[in-house]
C-alpha positions in Angstrom: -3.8 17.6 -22.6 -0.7 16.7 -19.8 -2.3 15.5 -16.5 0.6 16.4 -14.1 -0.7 16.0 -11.1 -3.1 13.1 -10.0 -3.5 11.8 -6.0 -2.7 9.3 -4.5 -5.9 7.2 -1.9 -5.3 4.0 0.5 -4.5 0.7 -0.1 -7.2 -1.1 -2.7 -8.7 2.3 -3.5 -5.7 3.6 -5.1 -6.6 6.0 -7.8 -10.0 7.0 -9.0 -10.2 10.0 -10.9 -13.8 11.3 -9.6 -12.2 14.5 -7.3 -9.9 15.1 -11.1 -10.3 18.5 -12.2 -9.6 18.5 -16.4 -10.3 20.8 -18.8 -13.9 20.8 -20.2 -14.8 19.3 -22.9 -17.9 20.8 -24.6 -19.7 18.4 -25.4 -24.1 18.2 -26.0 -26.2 16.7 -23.4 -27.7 13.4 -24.9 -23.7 13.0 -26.6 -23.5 9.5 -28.4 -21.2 6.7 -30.0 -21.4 7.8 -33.8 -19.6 4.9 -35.9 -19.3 7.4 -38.6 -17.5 9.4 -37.3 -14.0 10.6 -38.0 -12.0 9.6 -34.9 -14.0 6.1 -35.5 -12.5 5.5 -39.5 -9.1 4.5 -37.3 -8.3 0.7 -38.5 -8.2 -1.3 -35.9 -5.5 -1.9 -33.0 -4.4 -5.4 -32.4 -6.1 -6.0 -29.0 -4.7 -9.6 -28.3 -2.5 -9.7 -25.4 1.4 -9.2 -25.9 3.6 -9.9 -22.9 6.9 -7.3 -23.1 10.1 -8.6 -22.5 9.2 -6.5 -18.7 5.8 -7.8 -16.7 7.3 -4.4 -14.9 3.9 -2.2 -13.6 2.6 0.3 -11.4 -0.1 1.6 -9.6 0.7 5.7 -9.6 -1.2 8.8 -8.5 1.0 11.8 -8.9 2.9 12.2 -12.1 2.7 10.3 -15.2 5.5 11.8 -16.5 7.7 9.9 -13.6 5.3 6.3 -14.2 7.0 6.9 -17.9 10.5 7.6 -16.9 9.9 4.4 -14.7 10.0 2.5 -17.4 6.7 0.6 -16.7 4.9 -1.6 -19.4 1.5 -2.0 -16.6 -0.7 -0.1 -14.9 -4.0 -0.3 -13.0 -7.0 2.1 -12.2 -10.0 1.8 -10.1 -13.5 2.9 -11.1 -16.2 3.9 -9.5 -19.5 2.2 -11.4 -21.5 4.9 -9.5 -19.5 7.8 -11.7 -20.3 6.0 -14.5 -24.1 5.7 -13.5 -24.8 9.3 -12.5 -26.2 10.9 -15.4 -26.2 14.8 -13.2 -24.2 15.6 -15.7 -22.9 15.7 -19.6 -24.9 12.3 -20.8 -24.0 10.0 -22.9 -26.6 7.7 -24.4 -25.9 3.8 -25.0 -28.5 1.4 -27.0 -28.1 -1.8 -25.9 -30.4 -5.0 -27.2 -33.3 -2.3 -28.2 -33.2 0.0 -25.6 -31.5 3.0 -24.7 -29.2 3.3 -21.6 -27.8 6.6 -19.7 -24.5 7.1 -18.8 -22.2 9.8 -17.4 -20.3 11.3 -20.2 -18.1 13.4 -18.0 -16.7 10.0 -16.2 -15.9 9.0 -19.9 -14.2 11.8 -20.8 -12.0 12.3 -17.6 -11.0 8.9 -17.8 -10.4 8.8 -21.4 -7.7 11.4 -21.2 -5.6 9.9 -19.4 -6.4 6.2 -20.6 -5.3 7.5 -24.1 -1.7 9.0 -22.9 -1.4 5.5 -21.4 -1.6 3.8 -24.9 0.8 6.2 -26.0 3.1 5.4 -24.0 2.5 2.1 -24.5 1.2 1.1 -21.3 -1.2 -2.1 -20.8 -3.9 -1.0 -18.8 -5.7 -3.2 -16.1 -9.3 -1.6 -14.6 -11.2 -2.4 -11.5 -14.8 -1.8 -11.5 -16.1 -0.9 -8.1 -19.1 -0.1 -6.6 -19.5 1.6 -3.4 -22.6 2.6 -1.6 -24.1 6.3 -2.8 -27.3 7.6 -1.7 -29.9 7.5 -4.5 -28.0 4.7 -6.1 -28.6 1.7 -4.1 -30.5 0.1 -6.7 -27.1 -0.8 -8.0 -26.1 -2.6 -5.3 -27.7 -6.7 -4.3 -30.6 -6.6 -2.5 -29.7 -8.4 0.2 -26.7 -6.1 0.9 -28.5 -3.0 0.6 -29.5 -3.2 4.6 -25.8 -2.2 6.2 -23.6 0.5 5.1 -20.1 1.0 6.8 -18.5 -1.9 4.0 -16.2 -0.3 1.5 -17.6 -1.7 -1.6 -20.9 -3.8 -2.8 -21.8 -6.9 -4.5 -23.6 -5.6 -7.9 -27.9 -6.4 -8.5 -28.5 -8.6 -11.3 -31.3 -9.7 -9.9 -34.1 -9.4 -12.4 -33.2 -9.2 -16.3 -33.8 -5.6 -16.4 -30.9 -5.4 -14.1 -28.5 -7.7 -15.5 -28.9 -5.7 -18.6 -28.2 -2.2 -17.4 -24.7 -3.9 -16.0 -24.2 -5.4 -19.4 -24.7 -2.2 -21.4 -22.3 -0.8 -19.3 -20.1 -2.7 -19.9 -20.8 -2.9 -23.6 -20.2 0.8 -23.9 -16.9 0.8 -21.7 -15.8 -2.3 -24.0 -16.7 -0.1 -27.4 -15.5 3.0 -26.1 -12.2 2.0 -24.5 -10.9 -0.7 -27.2 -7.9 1.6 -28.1 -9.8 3.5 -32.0 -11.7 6.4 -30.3 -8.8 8.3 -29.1 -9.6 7.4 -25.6 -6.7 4.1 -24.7 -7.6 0.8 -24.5 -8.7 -1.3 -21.4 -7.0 -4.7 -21.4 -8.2 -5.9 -18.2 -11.4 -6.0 -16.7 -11.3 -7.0 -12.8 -14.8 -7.4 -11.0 -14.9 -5.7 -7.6 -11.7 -6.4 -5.4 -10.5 -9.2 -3.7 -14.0 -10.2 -3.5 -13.3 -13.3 -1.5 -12.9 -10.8 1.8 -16.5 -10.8 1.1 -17.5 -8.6 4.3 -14.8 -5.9 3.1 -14.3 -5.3 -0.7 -17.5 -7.2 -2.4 -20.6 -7.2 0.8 -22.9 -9.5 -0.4 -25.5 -9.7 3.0 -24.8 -13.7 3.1 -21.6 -15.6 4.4 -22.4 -18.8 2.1 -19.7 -19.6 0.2 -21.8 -20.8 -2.8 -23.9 -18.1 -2.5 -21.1 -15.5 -3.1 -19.2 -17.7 -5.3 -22.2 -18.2 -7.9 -23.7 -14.5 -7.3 -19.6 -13.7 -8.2 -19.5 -15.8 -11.0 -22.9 -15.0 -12.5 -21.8 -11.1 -12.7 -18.4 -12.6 -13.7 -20.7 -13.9 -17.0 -22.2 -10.9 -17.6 -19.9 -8.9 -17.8 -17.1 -11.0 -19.9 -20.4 -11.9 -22.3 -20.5 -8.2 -22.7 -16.9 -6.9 -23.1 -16.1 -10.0 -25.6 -19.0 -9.0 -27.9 -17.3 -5.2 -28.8 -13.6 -6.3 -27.8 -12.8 -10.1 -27.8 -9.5 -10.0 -26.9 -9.8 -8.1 -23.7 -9.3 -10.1 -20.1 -12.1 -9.6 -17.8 -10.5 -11.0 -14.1 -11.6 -12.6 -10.5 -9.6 -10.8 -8.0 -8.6 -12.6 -4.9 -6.3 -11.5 -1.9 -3.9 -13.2 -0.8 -6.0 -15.6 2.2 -5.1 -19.1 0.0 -6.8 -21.8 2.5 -7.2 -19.4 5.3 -11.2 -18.7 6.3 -12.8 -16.1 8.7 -16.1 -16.1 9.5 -18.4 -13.7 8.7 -15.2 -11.8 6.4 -12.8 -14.3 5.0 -13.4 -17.0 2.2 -10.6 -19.3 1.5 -9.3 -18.0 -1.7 -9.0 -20.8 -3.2 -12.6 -22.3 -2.3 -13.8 -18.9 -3.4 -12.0 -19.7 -7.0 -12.8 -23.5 -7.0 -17.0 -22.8 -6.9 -16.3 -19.9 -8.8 -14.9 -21.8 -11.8 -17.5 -24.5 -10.6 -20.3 -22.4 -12.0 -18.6 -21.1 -15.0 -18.8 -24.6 -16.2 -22.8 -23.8 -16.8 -22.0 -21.1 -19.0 -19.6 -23.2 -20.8 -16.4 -22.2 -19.4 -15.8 -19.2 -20.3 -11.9 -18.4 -20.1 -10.9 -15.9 -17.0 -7.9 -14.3 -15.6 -7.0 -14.1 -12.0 -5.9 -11.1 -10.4 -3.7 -11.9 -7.4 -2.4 -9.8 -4.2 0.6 -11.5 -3.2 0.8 -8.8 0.2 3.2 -10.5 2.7 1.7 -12.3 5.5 1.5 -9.7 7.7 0.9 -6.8 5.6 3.5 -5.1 7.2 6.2 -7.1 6.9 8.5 -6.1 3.9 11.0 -8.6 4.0 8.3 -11.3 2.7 10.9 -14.0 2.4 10.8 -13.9 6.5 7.3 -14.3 6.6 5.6 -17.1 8.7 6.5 -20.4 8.0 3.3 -22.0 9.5 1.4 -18.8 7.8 3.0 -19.1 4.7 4.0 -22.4 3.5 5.9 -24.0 0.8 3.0 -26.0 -0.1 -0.8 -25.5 -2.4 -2.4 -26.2 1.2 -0.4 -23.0 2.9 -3.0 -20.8 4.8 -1.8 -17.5 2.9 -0.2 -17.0 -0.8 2.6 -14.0 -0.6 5.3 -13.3 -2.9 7.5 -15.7 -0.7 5.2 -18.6 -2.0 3.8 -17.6 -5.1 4.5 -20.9 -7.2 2.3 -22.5 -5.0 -0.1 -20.4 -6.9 1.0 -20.8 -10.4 1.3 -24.7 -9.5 -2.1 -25.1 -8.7 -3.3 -22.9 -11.5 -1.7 -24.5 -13.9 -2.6 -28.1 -12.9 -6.1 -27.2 -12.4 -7.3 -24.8 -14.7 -4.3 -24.7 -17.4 -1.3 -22.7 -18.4 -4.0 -20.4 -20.6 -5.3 -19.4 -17.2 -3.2 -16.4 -16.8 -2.2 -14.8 -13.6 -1.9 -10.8 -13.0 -0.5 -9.7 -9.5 -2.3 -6.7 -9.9 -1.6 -5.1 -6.4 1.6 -5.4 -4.8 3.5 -3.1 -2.0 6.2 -3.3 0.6 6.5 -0.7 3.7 9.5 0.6 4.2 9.0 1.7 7.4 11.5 0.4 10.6 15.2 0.2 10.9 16.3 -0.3 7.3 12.7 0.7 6.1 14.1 1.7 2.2 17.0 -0.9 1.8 14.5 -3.4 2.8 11.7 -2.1 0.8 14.2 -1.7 -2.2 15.2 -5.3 -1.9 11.6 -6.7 -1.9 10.7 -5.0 -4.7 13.3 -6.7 -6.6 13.4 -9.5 -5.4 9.2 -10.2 -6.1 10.3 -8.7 -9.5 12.0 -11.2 -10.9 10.3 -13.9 -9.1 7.3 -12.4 -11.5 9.5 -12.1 -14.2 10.7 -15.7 -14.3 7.6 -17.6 -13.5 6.0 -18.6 -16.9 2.2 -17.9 -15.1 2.8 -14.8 -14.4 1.9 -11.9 -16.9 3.0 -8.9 -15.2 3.4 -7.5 -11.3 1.7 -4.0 -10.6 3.4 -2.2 -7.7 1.8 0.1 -5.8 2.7 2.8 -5.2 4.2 6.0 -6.5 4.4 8.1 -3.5 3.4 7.2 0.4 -0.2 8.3 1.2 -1.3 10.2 4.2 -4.7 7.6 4.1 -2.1 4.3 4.9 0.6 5.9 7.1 -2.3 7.3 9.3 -4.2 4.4 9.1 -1.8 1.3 9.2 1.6 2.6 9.3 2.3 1.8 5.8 5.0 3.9 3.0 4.7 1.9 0.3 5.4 4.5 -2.1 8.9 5.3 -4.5 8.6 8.4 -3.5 7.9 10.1 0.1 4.4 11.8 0.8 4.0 14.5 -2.4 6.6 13.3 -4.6 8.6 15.2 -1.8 11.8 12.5 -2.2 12.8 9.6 -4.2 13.4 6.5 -2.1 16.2 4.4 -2.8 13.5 2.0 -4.1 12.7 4.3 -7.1 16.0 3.9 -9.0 15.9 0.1 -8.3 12.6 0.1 -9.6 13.6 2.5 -12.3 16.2 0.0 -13.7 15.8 -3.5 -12.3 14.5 -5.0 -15.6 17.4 -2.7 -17.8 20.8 -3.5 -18.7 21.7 -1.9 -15.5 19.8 -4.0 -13.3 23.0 -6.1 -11.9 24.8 -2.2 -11.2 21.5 -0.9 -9.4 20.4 -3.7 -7.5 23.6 -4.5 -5.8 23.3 -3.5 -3.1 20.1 -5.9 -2.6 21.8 -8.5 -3.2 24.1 -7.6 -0.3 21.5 -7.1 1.9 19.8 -10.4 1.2 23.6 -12.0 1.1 23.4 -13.3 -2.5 25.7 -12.6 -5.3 23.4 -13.0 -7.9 19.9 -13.3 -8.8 20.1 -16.5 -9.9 20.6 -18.2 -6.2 17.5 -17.2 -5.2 15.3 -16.7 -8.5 14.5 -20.3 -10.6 15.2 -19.7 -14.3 16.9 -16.0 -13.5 18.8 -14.7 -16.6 20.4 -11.6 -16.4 20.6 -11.8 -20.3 17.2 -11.3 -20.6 17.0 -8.0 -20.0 20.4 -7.0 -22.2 
């Protein structure tokens, strides 16, 4: 089945699937994970990463047929644990260490049709895992931040054994069922929660100790990778961190890099286990496109600068990689520029390629998800934003979505001209370390 039309939701909520309508799929109540079956006698896909010649990605909504044509080799997804968790419907039943777990089958299956078109068209595929408050399901959610609603998403219970469990046949199941031989793709990134060190925001936890989030963080961090390792060893399973580097706020802010330090402090009780980082570079402000304008005292060429953006992103990769290693990979897993104002698209355009091949040519760097396909009502409304290659509705192609298109081709230098005009280069290479236009012939 073709999905054609998806939809597009505001910034770092970007595409759930749980308002989808697909085509049903009959399937029995208590449905279950046969290993004898015949969609299960597939050999086995090689599941170890494989960076492309592009780290080219995008975060898209509307068509997939035009994420295709767009050449992209990356994508990500957000999902809702609480789909998962709702058994209302179609049920699919897990056994996990002895016992038998519930899950929604229906949430499988409508994610599973498009995951599989993904790995058709061979598309690496990043999923965050989310967990928002839902009536009847707070048991989900820590206890200490089950007292306030109005935050966008929840730190998860593990709190007794019986709950670290249910999380880690969860993911168990996603792990089994999504490893790339059941016909329904391949998840080859796990991210926990979103930028979880705006603790207040994306991951509520009910405390504003750093060491408190950072171990609660890193303790789910261990289940979960513990779980997706057993059934698919090769996957990633990634901290996600916005882009606030040694910047703190009170009550809503951790420094991102504090968060990551006693993060990676407690991992070193569970023996160390290897994890990804999922950055958002976002310019410093948010809506400033042209990021290589953005605040020198903000954003700094130095590991000590308040904020992280695309402008500075080496102090990122330098401090990962004398710290925690070249293995530690990085993902920029959520990246947009507005192109609202005077010169809103050449601008936009521009920045794209520009943090393109700033991605492209940094050896720490495995790919850079844009986001995102067309403008949504939520963001314009909301902050003012059009990050999108396409106007509201797929309604018109920006100039951004042929640059986009063909900024990691053999026509890059032919479509991206005119960026370089507007940023008063010549090539690529002036501004880029290690460009090579060769790499892309």
């Amino acid at each position: 089945m073709s999905i054609k039309k998806l939809f597009a939701l505001p910034l770092s909520i970007c595409l759930t699937l749980s308002m989808l309508s697909f085509a049903s799929v009959p399937v029995s109540a208590k449905d279950t994970l046969d290993r004898t079956g015949e969609a299960l006698i597939q050999p086995p896909k090689a599941q170890l990463f494989t960076p492309t010649y592009s780290k080219k990605g995008l975060q898209f909504g509307e068509s997939i047929d035009d994420a295709i044509n767009l050449g992209i080799k990356y994508c990500l997804f957000n999902i809702e644990i609480t789909e998962l968790m709702d058994t209302s419907g179609n049920r699919l039943e897990y056994d996990y260490n002895g016992k038998t777990y519930t899950f929604n089958w229906d949430a499988f299956k409508r994610w599973g049709s498009l995951f599989s078109q993904l790995e058709d068209a061979g598309i690496h595929l990043s999923a965050e895992f989310l967990l928002p408050w839902a009536d009847g399901q707070t048991d989900l959610i820590h206890p200490a931040a089950r007292g306030e609603r109005g935050h966008n998403y929840y730190a998860w219970n593990i709190s007794t054994p019986e709950d670290k469990d249910r999380y880690a046949a969860l993911f168990s199941c996603l792990a089994e069922v999504f490893d790339g031989r059941h016909g329904m793709g391949h998840i080859g990134n796990y991210l926990i929660g979103n930028e979880v060190n705006a603790h207040s925001q994306w991951h509520y936890t009910g405390s504003d100790s750093l060491k408190e989030n950072a171990y609660l963080y890193a303790d789910t961090f261990q289940i979960v990778n513990s779980a997706v390792q057993d059934k698919c060893a090769n996957a990633r399973v990634s901290i996600c961190l916005e882009h606030s580097w040694t910047t703190k706020i009170a009550g809503r802010v951790h420094a991102g890099r504090d968060f990551l330090d006693t993060f990676a402090e407690r991992l070193e009780e569970y023996g160390s286990p290897d994890f990804t980082i999922s950055y958002h570079a976002y310019s410093e402000p948010l809506t400033q496109a042209d990021f290589w304008n953005n605040s020198s005292e903000r954003v700094k060429d130095s590991v000590d600068s308040p904020c992280i953006t695309m402008k500075n992103i080496e102090q990122l990769t330098k401090y990962v990689k004398s710290t925690y290693g070249a293995k530690t990979r990085i993902m920029l897993t959520e990246q947009g520029f507005s192109s609202h104002g005077a010169d809103g698209e050449m601008k936009q355009a521009a920045a794209i390629a520009y943090a393109y091949y700033k991605a492209e040519f940094n050896d720490m760097i495995d790919c850079i998800i844009f986001r995102c396909q067309a403008d949504s009502p939520g963001e314009i409304a909301g902050d003012g934003l059009y990050m999108g290659l396409w106007t509201e509705g797929l309604g018109r192609m920006k100039l951004s979505h042929d640059v986009f298109k063909y900024m990691d081709t053999p026509k890059s230098a032919a479509y991206t001209e005119t960026c370089r005009q507007y940023l008063g280069i010549r090539d690529w290479s002036e501004l880029v370390p290690g460009y090579d236009a060769k790499h892309f012939d």
